[in-house]
Every structure is written in C-alpha cells, then in structure tokens.
Residue, then its C-alpha position, 0 to 999 in steps of 0.5 A: x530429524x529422525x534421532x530426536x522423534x525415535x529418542x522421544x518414541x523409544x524410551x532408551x536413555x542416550x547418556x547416563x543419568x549421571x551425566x544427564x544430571x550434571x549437564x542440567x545443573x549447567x544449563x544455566x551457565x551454559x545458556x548464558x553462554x550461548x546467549x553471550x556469543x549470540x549478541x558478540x556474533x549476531x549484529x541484530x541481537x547486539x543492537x536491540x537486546x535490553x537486559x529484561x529480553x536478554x533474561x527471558x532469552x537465556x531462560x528461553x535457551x536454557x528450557x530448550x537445552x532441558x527439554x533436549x536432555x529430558x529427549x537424552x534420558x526420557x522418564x520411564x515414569x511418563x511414557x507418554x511425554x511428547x517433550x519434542x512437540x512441546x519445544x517444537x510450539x515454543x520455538x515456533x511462538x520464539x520465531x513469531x516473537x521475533x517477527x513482532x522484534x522486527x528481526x529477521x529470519x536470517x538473524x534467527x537462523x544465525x542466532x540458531x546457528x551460533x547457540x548450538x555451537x556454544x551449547x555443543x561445546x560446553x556439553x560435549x565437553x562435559x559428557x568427555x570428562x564424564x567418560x563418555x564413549x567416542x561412538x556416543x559423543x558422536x551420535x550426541x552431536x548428531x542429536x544436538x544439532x538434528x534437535x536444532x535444526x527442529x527447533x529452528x524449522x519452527x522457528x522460522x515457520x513461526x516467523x514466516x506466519x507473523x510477517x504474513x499476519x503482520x502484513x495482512x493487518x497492516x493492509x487492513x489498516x491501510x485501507x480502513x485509513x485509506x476509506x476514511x481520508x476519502x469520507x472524512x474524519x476529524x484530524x486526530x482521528x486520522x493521525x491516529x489511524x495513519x500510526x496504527x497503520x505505519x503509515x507516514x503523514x504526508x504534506x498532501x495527497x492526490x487522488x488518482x481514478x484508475x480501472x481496476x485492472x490496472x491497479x497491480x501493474x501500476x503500484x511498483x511503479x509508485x511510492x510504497x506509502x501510495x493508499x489503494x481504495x476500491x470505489x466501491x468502499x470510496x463511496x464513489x458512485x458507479x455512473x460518477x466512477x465511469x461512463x454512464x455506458x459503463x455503468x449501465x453494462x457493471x464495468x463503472x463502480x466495480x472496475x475502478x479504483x482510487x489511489x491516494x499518492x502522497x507529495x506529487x507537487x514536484x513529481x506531478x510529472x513523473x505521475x502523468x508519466x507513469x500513469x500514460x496510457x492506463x485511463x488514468x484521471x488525476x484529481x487536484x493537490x490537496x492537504x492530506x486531512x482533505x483527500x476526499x475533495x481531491x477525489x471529488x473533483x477526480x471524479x466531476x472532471x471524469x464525468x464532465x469531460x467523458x473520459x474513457x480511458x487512454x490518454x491521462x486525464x489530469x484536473x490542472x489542464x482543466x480547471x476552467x472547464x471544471x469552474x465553467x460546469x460546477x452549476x449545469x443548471x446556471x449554466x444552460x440558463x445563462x446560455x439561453x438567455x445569452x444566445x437568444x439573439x440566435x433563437x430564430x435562426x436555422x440550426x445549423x446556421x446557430x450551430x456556424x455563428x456561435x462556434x465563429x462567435x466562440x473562437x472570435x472572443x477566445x482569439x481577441x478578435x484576430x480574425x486571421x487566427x479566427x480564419x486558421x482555428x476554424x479552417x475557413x476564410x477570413x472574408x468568411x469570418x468578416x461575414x459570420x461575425x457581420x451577422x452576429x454584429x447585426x443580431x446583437x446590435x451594441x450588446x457585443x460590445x458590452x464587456x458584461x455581454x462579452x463576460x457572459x458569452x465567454x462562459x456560455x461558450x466556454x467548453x465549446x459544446 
C-alpha cells in the first residue's frame, strides 16, 4: 500500500516517459483484455454484462489503468495532483454499482483479481521489450498489484455500504407496506408498495400480536417475507394491544408488535408451534388486500377473552366466543331479559342455576355428563334443573327460549 501513496507524494517517474507513453496508447487494447478474461473467467459477469455496461466497464479499466500510469511518471507541472484519491472515489462508486447489479463482493474481487493479471501481463510485457531493467520490472509489479489491492478495498467498501443502504430502504419500504396493509389502501396502491418493497404478493395474510421483546427471537423461526409492525405505527390502541393493567402501567401499546405472515392455511400449525410459549395471539386467515380485519379481530379476541401471555391464543378456537361478544351491550341486554326468572333468587343461588342450566343445554340434557362437568351428583343436577323448570314453566322448552339462553350463557361468565 505504501508504493502507490510515496509515488503519488514523491514526484519521481518509475519508468521513462517513453515508456509510460507506449503503455497509454495501449491501454485501450489492453482493457479490452482485461475485460474479455473477466467475462471468460467470472461466471457472474459472464451471465449479466450487455454490450452497453460491457463498454462503460472497459472505459472504466482503461481510466483506472491511466490514473496507475500518471501514479508511474507524475506531471511535474501539477504538483498538486492527488490521482490516487480520485481512483480511490471511482472504485469505491464502481463497487457500489455493482451492489445495485446485484453482484456480489466476492464476484468483484474475483473480477479484481483476473483484470490485473491481464493488464500486468500486457504492460510488463511491453515495459521488457522497451529495455526496462529487471529490478524495476520487479518493483513495477509490486506497484501494479499494491494499486489494486487499493482499488479493490474500495471497491468492496463501496460495496459493503450500498448493501447496507440498500438493506435499510428495503426495510423502510417494508414497513411503510406493512402499516398501510393494517390501515388500508386501494389494491394498486398496495401492489405497488409490495414492488418497490421487493416484496412477493401473497394469497393472505395472518396478523400475528406478539410482545415485543419476543419479535427478535422469533422471526428466523418464520418465513423472510413475514412484515414486522409496531402497534404503535399499527394504529392499535394500547388498552386493545394489551390488558388494561398493562396498559395503565405503559407495557400495552409499546411492548406489542404485530407480524403479518403470509400463506399459513396449510402450516397454521407449524405457526402455533413456533409461536407456543411467546404470548402470542393469532388473528384469522384473511386476502391480503384485508390484512387490517385480521389484526382487528387479533385484537378483539385478545381483549375479550384476557390473554396475558403464555400459551398461544389462536382466533379459530374461538370463533364462537368471538360472535357471542361482538354487541356487549346486546348481549347483557339479552341476558337480562333471558335470566329474569332467576332475579329474585340469592346470588349464589343464581350463580348454581345458570352454570347448572349452561352445561344442561351445552350437553344435550345428558344429565350423567351435566353431573361429570360440574363435579356434582346427578340427583344434584335432577334438583337444580327441577327448580329451573318451575321458574321458567313452558318457556324452557321453547326452541326460541332455549336459542336465547344458549347465547346468553355462552362464554359461561
């Protein structure tokens, strides 16, 4: 590294002008060399070069190859000329080029690698026909590939700091799809979010309330097309994204997060699995244009039904309890007005009825399995259900009577 930088500071020419010269008049030649090997020998130059990027490449080699020369035989009338920061910006813009190609480092390098070889075989060649002394062919070729290796540290810098650019605009696309698929868009809209986000379009999606301290972990464990969301950004509230204790202490809005998993019909499973044990609530199956109900519902399940972490809570096991408390109001309206005929009785004696009426109605009148679910005796249930029959008289064989006391009793609270 240090030949180039004390060529570029000493002002000392290398070779003779002459020589220097004759190697310029053949650079173009001599690129076009380089060039060739590069697309015999690098399998990912060999597939993705078309004629105009090939051009602009060997332009690219050639101007390199001039600004190692000028580095040879500096112009006494520029002192000031730094030719080595200037190949240094161009290689490093080369390598993040070559990021946006979707070639790889390693293909550079390799690219690196073949087009000095080339270009020292043709100038060395040159520079020994010319006469040039042994013990400056050798400290020539410590220059030429001293030069590349400067050349090629940039580039791969370049490199490096577009896939990490390219990276972090990809993510923000990302999430900026993921928060409109949960608040809504026209199709197009959405599609063309999905595009500029690289981001393959799903039959569905499934939205997915997790804590947040659980998102890191868990992700590897799901597809790479699977959308991260703070609830936050969601627009989930923070008494719906948690308990209302949770809330109140600022671990509900901001300690949840939402994933948006794509196709799980048929691995819906594998989803409980990996989800098992992280507090995890699994919203429904939904087209992935309407990836917001999923979450809605996530959401409603979570509230209604107190999850607090632990075992996964998955919607489809309780789509009835779901139905049951869409209309809260309706439904404590239809419970008032169905268990009246229980008003006047004690508490506790209410309390004994209605569960013994719920798993009588749940349990088709089976009055041995009424007996197992309630841990009683039968004579027990025969008793409870004798009383119910004398406060409801004809009523509770009423099929709209019994309809009504199934939803009342439903969620069993």
């Amino acid at each position: 590294m240090a030949g180039p930088a004390r060529l570029e500071a000493g002002g000392e020419a290398l070779l003779d002008r002459e020589i220097v010269a004759t190697l310029r008049a053949q650079l173009p030649a001599t690129a076009g060399l380089a060039l060739t090997a590069v697309t015999d020998e690098v399998p990912e130059y060999a597939r993705t070069l078309g004629d105009d990027i090939a051009n602009d490449i060997a332009q690219a080699i050639a101007a390199a190859l001039d600004t190692f020369l000028r580095l040879l035989a500096p112009d006494p009338q520029d002192p000031g000329a730094a030719p080595l920061d200037a190949a240094r910006r161009g290689a490093y813009e080369l390598g993040r080029g070559e990021a946006l190609s979707d070639r790889t480092a390693d293909a550079l390098l390799a690219a690196y690698r073949v087009g000095a070889r080339v270009s020292w075989r043709e100038m060395s060649s040159t520079a020994v026909e010319q006469g040039t002394p042994a013990p400056t062919i050798a400290r020539f070729a410590e220059l030429v590939f001293a030069y590349i290796d400067e050349l090629s540290a940039a580039s791969v810098a370049g490199h490096a700091d577009e896939v990490a650019a390219s990276g972090r605009r990809q993510q923000q696309r990302r999430d900026l799809l993921g928060r409109t698929l949960l608040t809504g868009a026209p199709t197009a809209t959405l599609v063309e979010l999905a595009d500029q986000a690289a981001w393959p379009l799903p039959d569905t999606l499934t939205a997915v309330l997790l804590p947040a301290a659980r998102v890191h972990d868990t992700l590897p464990h799901l597809e790479a097309t699977t959308l991260h969301v703070p609830a936050d950004a969601a627009g989930v509230d923070a008494t719906e994204a948690g308990s209302e204790e949770r809330a109140g202490t600022g671990e509900g809005l901001e300690a949840t997060s939402v994933l948006l998993v794509a196709d799980v019909v048929r691995t819906r499973a594998y989803l409980r699995r990996v989800l098992d044990g992280r507090g995890a609530v699994i919203g429904p199956v939904r087209p992935w244009t309407r990836a917001g109900e999923s979450l809605q519902v996530a959401v409603r399940a979570q509230r209604l039904l107190g999850h607090d972490g632990g075992e996964v809570l998955d919607v489809t096991d309780h789509l009835a309890e779901l139905v049951v408390g869409a209309d809260p109001a309706s439904l404590q309206d239809l419970r008032d007005e169905v268990l009246s005929p229980l008003r006047d009785l004690s508490p506790g004696a209410a309390d004994r009825l209605r569960e013994t009426l719920r798993a009588w109605l749940l349990h088709l009148g089976r009055r041995s399995e009424v007996a197992d679910a309630l841990h009683v005796h039968p004579q027990t249930v025969r008793y409870r259900m004798n009383q119910v029959r004398d406060l409801y008289g004809d009523r509770i064989d009423d099929p709209a009577t019994v309809q009504a006391l199934i939803i009342a009793l439903a969620r069993g609270d």
